[in-house]
Backbone as CSV, one residue per row, in Angstrom:
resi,resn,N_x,N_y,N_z,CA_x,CA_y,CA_z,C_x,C_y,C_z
1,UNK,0.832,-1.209,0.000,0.000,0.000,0.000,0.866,1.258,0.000
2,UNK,1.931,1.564,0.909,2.794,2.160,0.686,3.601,3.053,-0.463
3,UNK,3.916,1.448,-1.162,4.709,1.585,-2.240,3.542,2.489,-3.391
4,UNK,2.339,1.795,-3.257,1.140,2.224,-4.121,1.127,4.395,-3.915
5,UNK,1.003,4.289,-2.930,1.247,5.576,-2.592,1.915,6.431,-2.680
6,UNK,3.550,6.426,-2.775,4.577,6.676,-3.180,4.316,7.079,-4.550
7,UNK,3.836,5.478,-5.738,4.151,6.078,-6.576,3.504,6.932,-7.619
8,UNK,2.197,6.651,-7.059,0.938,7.687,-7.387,1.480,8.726,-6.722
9,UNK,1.441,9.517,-5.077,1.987,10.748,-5.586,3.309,11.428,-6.393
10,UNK,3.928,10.781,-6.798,5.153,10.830,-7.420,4.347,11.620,-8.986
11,UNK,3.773,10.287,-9.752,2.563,10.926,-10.320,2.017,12.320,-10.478
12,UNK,0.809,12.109,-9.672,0.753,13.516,-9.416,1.564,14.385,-9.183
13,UNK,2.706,14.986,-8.858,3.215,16.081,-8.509,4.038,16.299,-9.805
14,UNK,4.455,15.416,-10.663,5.151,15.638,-11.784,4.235,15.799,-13.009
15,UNK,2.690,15.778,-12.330,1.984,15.988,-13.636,1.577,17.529,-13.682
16,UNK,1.395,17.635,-15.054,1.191,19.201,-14.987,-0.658,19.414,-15.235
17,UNK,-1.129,18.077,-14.905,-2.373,18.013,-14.699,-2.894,18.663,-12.901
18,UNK,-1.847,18.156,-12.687,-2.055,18.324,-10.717,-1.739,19.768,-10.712
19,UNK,-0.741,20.392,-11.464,-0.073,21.720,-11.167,-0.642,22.902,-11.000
20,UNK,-1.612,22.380,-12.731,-2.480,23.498,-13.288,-3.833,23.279,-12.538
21,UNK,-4.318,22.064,-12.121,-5.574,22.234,-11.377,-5.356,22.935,-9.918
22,UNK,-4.213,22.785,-9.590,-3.872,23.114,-8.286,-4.035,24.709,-7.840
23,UNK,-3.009,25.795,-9.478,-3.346,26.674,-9.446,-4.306,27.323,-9.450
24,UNK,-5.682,27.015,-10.784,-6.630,27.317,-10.669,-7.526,27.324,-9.877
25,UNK,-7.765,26.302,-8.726,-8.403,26.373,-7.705,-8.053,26.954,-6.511
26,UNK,-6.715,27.547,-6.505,-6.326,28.521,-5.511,-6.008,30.114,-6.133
27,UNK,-4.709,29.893,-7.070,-4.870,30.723,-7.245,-6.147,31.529,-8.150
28,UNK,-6.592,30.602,-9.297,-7.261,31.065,-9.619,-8.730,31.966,-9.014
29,UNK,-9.327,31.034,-7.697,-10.387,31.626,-7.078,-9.983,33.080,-6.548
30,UNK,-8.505,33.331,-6.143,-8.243,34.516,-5.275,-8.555,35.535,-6.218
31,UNK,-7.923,34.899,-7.613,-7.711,36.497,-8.412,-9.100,36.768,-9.242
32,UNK,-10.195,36.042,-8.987,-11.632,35.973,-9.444,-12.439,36.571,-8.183
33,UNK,-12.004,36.570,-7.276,-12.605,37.419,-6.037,-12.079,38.591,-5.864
34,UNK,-11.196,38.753,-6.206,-10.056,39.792,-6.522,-10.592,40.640,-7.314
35,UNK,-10.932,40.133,-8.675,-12.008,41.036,-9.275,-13.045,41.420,-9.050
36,UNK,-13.621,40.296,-8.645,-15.179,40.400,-8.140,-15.322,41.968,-7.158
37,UNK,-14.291,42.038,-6.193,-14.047,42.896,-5.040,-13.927,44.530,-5.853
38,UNK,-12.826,44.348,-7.095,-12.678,45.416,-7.557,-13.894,46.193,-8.454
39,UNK,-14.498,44.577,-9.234,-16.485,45.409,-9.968,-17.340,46.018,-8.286
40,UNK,-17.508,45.038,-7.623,-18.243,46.133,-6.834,-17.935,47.332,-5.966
41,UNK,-16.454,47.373,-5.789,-15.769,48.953,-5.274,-16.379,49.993,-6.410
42,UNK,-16.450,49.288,-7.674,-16.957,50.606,-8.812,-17.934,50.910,-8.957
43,UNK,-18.778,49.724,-8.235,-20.111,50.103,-8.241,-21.217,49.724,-9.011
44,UNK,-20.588,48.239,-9.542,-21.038,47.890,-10.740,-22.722,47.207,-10.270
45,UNK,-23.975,47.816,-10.967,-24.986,46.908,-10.303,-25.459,46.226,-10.495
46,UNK,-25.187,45.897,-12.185,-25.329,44.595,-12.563,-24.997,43.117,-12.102
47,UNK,-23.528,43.406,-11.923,-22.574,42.559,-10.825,-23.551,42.126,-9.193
48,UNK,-23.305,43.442,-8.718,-24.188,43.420,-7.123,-25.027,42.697,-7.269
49,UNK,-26.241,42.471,-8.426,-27.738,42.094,-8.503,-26.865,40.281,-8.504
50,UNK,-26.124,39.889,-9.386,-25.945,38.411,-9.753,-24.801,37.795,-8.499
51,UNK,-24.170,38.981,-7.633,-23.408,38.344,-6.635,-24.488,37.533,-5.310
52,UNK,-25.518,38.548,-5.332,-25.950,38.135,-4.097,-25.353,38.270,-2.821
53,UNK,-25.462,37.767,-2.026,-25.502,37.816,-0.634,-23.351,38.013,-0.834
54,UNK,-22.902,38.140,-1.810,-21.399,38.052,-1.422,-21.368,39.908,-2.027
55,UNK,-22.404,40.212,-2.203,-22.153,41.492,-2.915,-21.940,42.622,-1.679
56,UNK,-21.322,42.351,-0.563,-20.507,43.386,0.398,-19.196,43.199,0.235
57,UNK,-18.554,44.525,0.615,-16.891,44.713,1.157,-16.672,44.285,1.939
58,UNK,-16.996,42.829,2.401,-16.373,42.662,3.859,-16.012,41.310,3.996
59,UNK,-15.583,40.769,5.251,-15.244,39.646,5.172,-16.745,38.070,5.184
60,UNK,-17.402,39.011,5.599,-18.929,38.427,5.172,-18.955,38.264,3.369
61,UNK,-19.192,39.077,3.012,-18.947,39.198,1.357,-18.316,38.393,0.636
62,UNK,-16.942,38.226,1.150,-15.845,37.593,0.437,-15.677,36.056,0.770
63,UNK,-15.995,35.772,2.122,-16.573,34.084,1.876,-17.607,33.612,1.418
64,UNK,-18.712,34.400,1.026,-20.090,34.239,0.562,-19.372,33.999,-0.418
65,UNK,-18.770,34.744,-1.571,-18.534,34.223,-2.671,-17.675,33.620,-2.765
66,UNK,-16.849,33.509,-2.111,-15.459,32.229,-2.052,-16.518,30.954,-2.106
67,UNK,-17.330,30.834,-1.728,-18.442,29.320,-1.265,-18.670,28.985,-2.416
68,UNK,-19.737,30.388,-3.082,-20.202,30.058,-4.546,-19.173,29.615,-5.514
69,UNK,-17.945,30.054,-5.507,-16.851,30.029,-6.668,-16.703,28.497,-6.643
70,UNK,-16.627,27.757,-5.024,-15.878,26.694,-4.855,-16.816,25.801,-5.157
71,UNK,-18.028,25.957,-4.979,-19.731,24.997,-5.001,-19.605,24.331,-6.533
72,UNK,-19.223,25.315,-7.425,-19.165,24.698,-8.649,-17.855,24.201,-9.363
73,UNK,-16.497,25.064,-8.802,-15.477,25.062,-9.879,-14.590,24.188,-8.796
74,UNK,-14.704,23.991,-7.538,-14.242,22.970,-6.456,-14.665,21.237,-7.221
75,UNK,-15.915,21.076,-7.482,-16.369,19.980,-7.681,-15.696,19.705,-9.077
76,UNK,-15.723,20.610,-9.973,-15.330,20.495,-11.675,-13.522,19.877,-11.381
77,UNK,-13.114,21.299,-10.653,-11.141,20.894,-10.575,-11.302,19.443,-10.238
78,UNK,-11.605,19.229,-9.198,-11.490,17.948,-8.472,-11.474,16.892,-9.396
79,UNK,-12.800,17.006,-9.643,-13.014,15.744,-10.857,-12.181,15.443,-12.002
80,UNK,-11.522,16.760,-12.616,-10.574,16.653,-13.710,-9.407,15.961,-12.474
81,UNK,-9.219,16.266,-11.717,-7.857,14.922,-11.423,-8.209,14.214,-10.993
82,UNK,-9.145,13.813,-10.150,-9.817,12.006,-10.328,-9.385,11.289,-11.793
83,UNK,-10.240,12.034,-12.588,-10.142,11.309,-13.806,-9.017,11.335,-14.052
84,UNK,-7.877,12.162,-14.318,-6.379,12.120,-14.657,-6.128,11.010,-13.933
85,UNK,-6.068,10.551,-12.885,-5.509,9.466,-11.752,-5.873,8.251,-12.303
86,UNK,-7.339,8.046,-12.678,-7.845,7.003,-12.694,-7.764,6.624,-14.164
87,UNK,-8.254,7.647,-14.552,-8.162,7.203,-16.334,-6.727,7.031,-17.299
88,UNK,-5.833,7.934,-16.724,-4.706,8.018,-17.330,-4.041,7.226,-17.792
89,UNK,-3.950,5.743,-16.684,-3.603,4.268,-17.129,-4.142,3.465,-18.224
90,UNK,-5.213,4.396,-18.604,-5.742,3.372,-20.150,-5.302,4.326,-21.225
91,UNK,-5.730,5.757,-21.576,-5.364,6.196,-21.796,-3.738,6.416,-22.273
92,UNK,-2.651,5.923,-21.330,-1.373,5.808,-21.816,-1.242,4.382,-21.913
93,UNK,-2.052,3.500,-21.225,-1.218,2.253,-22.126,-1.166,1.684,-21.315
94,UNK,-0.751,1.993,-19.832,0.125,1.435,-18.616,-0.706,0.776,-17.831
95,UNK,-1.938,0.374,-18.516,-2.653,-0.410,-17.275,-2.484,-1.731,-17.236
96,UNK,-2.002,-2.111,-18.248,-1.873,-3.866,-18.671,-0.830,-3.743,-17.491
97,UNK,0.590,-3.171,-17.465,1.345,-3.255,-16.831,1.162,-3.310,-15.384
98,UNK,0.216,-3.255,-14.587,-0.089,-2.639,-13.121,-0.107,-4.569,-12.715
99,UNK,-1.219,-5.357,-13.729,-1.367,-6.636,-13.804,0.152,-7.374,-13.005
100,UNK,1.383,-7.268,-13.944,2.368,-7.454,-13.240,3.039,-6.996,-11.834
101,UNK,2.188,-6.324,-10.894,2.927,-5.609,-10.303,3.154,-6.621,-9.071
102,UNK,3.680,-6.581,-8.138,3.236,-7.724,-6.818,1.812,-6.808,-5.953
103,UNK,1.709,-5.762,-6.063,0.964,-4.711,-5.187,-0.724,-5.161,-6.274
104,UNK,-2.005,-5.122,-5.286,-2.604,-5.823,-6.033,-3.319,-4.298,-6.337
105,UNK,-4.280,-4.574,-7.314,-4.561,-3.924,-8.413,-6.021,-2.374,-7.091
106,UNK,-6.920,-3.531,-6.418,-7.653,-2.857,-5.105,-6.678,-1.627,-4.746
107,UNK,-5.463,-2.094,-4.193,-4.917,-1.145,-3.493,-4.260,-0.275,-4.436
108,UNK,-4.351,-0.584,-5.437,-3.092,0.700,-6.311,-4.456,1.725,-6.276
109,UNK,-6.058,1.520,-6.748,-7.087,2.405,-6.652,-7.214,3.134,-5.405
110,UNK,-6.804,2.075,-4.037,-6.864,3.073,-2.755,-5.950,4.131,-2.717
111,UNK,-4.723,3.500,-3.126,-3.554,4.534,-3.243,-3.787,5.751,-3.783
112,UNK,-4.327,5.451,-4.935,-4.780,6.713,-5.732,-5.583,7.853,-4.817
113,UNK,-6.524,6.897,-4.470,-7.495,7.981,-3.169,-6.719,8.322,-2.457
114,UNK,-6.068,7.791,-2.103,-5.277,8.267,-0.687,-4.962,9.685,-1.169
115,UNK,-4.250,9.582,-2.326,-3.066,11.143,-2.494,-4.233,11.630,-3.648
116,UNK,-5.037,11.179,-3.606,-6.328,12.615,-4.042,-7.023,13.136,-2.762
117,UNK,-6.945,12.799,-1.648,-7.251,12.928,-0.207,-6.262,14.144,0.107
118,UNK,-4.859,13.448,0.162,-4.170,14.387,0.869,-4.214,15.876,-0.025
119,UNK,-3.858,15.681,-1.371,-3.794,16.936,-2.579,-4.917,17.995,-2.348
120,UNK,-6.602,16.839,-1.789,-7.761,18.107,-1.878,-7.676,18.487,-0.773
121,UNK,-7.110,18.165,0.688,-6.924,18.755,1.817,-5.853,19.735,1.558
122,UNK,-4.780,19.845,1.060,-3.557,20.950,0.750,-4.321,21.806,-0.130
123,UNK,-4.747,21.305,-0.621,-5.410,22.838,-2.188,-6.119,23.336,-0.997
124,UNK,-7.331,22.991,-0.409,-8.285,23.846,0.163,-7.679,24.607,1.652
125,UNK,-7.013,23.773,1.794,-6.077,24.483,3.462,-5.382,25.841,2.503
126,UNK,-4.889,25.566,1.458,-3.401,27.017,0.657,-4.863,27.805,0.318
127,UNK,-5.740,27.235,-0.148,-6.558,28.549,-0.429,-7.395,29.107,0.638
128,UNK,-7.581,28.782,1.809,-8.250,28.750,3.038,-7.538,30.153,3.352
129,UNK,-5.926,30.130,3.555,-5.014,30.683,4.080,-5.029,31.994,3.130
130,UNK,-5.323,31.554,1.630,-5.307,33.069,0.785,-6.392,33.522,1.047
131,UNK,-7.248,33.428,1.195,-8.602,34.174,1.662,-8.450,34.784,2.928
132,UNK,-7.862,34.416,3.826,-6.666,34.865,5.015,-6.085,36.724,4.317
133,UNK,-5.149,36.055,3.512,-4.441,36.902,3.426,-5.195,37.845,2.266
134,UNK,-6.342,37.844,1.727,-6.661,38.586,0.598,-7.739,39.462,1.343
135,UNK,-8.039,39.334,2.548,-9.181,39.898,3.463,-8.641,40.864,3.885
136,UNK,-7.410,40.189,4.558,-6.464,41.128,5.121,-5.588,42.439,4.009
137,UNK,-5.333,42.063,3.180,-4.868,42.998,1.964,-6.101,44.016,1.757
138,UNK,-7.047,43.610,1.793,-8.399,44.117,1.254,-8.674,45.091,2.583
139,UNK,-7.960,45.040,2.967,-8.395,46.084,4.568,-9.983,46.094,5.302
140,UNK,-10.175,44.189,5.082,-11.343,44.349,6.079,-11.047,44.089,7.570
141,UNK,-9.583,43.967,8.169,-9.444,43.973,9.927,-9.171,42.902,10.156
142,UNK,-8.894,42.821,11.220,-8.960,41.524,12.189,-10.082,40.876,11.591
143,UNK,-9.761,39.362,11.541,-11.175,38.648,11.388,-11.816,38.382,12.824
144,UNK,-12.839,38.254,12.871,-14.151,38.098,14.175,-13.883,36.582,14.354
145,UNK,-14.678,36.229,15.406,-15.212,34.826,15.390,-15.842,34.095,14.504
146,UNK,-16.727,35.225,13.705,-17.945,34.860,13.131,-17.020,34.621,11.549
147,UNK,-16.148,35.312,11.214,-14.817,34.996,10.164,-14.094,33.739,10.431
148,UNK,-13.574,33.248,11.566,-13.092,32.416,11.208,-13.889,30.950,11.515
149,UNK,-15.228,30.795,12.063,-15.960,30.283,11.659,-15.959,30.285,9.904
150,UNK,-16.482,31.025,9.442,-16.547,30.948,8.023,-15.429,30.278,7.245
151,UNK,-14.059,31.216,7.723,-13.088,30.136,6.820,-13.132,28.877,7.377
152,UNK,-13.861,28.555,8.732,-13.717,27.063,8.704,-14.415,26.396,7.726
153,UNK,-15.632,26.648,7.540,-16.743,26.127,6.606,-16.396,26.582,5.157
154,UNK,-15.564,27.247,4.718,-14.605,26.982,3.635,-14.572,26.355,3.310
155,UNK,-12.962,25.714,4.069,-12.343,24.654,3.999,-12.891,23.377,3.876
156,UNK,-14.047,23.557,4.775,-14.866,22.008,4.961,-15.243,21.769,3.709
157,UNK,-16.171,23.015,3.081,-16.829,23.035,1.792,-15.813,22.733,0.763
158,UNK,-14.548,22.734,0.628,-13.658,22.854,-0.507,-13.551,21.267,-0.311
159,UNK,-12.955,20.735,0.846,-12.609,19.227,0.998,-14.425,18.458,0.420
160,UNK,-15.080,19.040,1.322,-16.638,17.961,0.293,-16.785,18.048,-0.672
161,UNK,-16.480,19.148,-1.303,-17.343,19.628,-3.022,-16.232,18.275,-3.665
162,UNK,-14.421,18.250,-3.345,-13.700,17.317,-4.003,-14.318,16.019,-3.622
163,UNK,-14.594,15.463,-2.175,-15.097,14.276,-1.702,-16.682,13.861,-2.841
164,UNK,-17.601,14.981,-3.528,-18.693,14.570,-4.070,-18.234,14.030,-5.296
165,UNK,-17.005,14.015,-5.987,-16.928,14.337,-6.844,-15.768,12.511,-7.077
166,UNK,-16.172,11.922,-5.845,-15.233,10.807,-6.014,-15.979,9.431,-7.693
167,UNK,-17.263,9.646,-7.184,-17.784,9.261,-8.442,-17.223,9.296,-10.042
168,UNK,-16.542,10.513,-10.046,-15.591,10.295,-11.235,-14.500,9.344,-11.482
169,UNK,-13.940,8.976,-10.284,-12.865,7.741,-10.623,-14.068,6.383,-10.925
170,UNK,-14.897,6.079,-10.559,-15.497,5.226,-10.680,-15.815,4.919,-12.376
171,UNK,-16.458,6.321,-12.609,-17.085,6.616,-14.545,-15.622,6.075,-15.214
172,UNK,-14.327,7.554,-14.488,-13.166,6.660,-15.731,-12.605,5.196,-15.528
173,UNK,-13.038,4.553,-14.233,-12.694,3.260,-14.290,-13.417,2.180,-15.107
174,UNK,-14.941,2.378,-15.149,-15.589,1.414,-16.154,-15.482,1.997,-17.487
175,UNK,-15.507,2.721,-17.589,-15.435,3.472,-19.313,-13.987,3.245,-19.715
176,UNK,-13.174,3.001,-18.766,-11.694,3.339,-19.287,-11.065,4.159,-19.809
177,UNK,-11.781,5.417,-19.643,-11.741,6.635,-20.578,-11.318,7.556,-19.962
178,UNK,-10.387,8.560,-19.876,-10.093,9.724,-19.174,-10.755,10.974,-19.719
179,UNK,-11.153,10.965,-20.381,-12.324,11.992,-21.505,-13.752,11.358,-20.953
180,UNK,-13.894,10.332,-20.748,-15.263,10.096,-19.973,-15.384,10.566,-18.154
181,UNK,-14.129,10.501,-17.791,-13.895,10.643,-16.445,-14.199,12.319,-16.513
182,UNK,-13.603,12.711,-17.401,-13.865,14.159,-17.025,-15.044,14.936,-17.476
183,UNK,-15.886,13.710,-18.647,-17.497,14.150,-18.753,-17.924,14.214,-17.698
184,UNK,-17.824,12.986,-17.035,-18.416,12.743,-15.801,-18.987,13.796,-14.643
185,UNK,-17.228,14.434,-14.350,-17.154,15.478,-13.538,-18.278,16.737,-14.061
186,UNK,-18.347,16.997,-15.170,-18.947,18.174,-16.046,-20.936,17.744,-15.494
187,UNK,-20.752,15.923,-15.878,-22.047,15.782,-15.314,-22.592,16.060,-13.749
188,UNK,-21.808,15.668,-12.868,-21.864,15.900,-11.801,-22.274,17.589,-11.281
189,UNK,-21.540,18.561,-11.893,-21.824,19.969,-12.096,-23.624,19.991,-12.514
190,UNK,-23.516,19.550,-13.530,-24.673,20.009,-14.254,-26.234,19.266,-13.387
191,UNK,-25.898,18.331,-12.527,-26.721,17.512,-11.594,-26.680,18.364,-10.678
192,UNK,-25.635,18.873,-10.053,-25.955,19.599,-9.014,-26.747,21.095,-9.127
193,UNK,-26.309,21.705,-10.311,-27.467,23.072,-10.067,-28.667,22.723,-10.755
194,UNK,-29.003,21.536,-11.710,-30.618,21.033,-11.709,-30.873,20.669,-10.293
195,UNK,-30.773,19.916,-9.417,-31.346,19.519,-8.533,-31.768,20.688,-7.070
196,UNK,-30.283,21.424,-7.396,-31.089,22.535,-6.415,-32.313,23.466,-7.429
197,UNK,-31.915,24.199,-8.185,-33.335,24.034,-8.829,-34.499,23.692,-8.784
198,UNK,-34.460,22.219,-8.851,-35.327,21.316,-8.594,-36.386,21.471,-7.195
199,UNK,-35.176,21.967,-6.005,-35.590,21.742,-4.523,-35.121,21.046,-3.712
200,UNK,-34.271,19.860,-4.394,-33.845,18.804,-3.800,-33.067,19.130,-2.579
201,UNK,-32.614,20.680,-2.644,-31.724,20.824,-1.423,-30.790,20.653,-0.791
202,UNK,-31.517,19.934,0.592,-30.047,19.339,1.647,-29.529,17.875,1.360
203,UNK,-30.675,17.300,0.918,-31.035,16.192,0.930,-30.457,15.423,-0.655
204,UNK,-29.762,16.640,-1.326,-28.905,16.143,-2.894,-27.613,16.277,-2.020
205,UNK,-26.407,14.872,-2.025,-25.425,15.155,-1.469,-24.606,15.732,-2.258
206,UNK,-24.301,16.123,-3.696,-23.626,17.324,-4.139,-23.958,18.573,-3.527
207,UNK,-24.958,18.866,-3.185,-25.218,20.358,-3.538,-25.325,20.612,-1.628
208,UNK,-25.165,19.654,-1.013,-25.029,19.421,0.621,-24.462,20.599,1.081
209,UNK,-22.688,20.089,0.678,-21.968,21.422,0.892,-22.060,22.780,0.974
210,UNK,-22.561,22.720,-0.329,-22.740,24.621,-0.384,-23.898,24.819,-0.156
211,UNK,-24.971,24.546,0.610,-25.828,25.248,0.925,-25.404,25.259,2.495
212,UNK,-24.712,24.297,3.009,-24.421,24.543,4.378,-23.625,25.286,4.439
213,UNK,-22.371,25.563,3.632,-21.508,26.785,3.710,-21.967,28.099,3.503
214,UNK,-23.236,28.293,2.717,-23.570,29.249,2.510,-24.468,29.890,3.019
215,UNK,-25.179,28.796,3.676,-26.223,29.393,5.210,-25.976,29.672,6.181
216,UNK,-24.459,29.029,6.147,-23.912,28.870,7.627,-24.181,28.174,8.484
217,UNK,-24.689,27.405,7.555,-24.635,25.823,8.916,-26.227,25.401,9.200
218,UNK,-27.230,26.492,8.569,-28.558,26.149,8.546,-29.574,26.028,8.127
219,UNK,-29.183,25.813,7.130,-30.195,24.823,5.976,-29.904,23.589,5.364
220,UNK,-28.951,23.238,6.246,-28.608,21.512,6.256,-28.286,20.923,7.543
221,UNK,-28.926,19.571,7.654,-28.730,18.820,8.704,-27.747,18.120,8.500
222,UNK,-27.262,17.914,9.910,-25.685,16.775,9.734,-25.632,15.457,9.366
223,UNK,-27.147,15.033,8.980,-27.496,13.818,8.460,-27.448,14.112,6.759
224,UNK,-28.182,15.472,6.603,-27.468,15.160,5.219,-25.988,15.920,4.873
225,UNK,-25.525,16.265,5.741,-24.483,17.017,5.129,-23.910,14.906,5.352
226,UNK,-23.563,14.540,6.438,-23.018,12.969,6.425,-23.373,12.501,4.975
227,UNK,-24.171,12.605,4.318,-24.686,11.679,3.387,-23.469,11.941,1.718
228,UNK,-23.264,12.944,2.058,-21.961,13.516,0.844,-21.358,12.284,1.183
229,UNK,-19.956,12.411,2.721,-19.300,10.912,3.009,-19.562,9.743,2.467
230,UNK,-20.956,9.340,3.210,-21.487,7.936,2.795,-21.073,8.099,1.176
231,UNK,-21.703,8.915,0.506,-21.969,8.668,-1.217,-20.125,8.456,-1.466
232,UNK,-19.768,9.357,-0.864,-18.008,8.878,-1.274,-17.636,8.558,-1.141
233,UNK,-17.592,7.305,0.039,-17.126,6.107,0.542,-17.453,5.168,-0.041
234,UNK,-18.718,4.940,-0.595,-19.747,4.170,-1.524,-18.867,4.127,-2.607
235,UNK,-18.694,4.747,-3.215,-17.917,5.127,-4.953,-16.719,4.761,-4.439
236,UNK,-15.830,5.119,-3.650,-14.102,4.738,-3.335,-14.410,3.071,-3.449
237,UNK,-15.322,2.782,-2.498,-15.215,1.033,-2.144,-15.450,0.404,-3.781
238,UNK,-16.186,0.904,-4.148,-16.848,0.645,-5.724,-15.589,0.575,-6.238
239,UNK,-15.441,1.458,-6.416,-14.300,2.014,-7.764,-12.722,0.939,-7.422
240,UNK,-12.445,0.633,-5.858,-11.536,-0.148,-5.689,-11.582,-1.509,-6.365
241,UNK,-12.960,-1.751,-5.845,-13.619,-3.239,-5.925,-12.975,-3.195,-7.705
242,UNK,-14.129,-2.437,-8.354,-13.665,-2.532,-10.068,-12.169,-3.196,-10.205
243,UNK,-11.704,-2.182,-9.403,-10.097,-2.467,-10.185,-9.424,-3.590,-9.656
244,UNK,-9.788,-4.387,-8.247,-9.553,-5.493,-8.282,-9.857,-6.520,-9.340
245,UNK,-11.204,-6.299,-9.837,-11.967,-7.668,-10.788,-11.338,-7.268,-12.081
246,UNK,-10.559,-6.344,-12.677,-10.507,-5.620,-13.723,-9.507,-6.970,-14.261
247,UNK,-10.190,-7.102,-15.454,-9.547,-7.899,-16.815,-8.748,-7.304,-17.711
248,UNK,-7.678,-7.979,-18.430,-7.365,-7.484,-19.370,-7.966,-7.612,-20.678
249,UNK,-8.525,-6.598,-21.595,-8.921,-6.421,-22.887,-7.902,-6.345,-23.987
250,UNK,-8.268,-7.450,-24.674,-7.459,-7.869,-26.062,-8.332,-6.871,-27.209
């Protein structure tokens, strides 16, 4: 398991799949709030009307929309490196090869989770910390209680939106497709703002997250915010299982 781990993150960190998702979901969110901050200093009210509840100068403001940014483009990043992880081995060729390995095929898929675990806990902790420091640049003060509450529920929200999104290793594992893995993810998006839509609410475990991050904790119960977990524990065990039974195709 170890070794499995090792060499998947090895993997990842030399891919410039991990690099560029990495940036965009950190840096990219800062310098999109960044703007966001600079349309409504001007006064823009078009902007104000479609920000909603993030449309203040303050540190209220700026996690409101840090939530929204992450609700959708948290779940999308994520999924594009699931699928890189999972799909990539058919895709290049190298999956026949895994067959030979002594490390069995179950655990090279846990492995994979593992260091998509640790990667979505580091992305959302570095961007946790820039929202830190972009509040503070932004001259809204000391943060309150009621602030760092919020960046807690951030963070939480950044680690679930990646945890909903485990379902994608599963798609590129039966499809074998890394272009299906990352439909997948696109589907997953597009499920989650039909269903709130819909009404579905607390009770859709995509869309769990960000309504609890964005209520602040009260318009979801901890039974369904739990139910995100369950669904991603469900898909990890799945998606392992697959790759144990996985055949080779002539």
């Amino acid at each position: 398991m170890n070794a499995a781990v090792r060499s998947e993150a090895l993997k990842l960190v030399r891919s410039p799949v991990g690099t560029i998702a990495t940036l965009a979901l950190v840096v990219g969110t800062l310098v999109l709030l960044g703007g966001i901050t600079a349309a409504l200093a001007s006064g823009n009210p078009e902007l104000t009307a479609k920000v909603g509840v993030g449309a203040t100068l303050d540190w209220a403001g700026l996690l409101a929309s840090a939530a929204q940014i992450t609700s959708a483009g948290g779940l999308l990043g994520s999924g594009v490196v699931l699928a890189w992880l999972f799909g990539r081995e058919f895709t290049d060729g190298t999956v026949v090869a895994l067959f030979a390995l002594p490390v069995g095929r179950g655990r090279i898929a846990l492995g994979k989770l593992a260091v998509y675990a640790v990667w979505l806990v580091g992305v959302n902790a570095a961007l946790t910390v820039g929202l830190l420091g972009l509040g503070a640049a932004l001259g809204y003060g000391a943060p309150s209680a009621d602030t760092w509450a919020g960046l807690a529920r951030q963070l939480v929200l950044g680690v679930l939106a990646g945890a909903s999104a485990t379902p994608v290793a599963w798609v590129a594992t039966v499809t074998r497709s890394l272009l299906a893995g990352v439909g997948g993810a696109i589907g997953l998006v597009v499920v989650t703002q039909v269903g709130v839509l819909a009404g579905a609410g607390g009770w859709l475990p995509l869309a769990a997250p960000a309504l609890w991050a964005m209520s602040e904790g009260t318009a979801v119960t901890v039974v369904q915010l739990g139910l995100t977990l369950v669904v991603a524990a469900a898909f990890a065990c799945w998606t392992a299982v697959s790759w144990q039974r996985m055949q080779v195709r002539r």
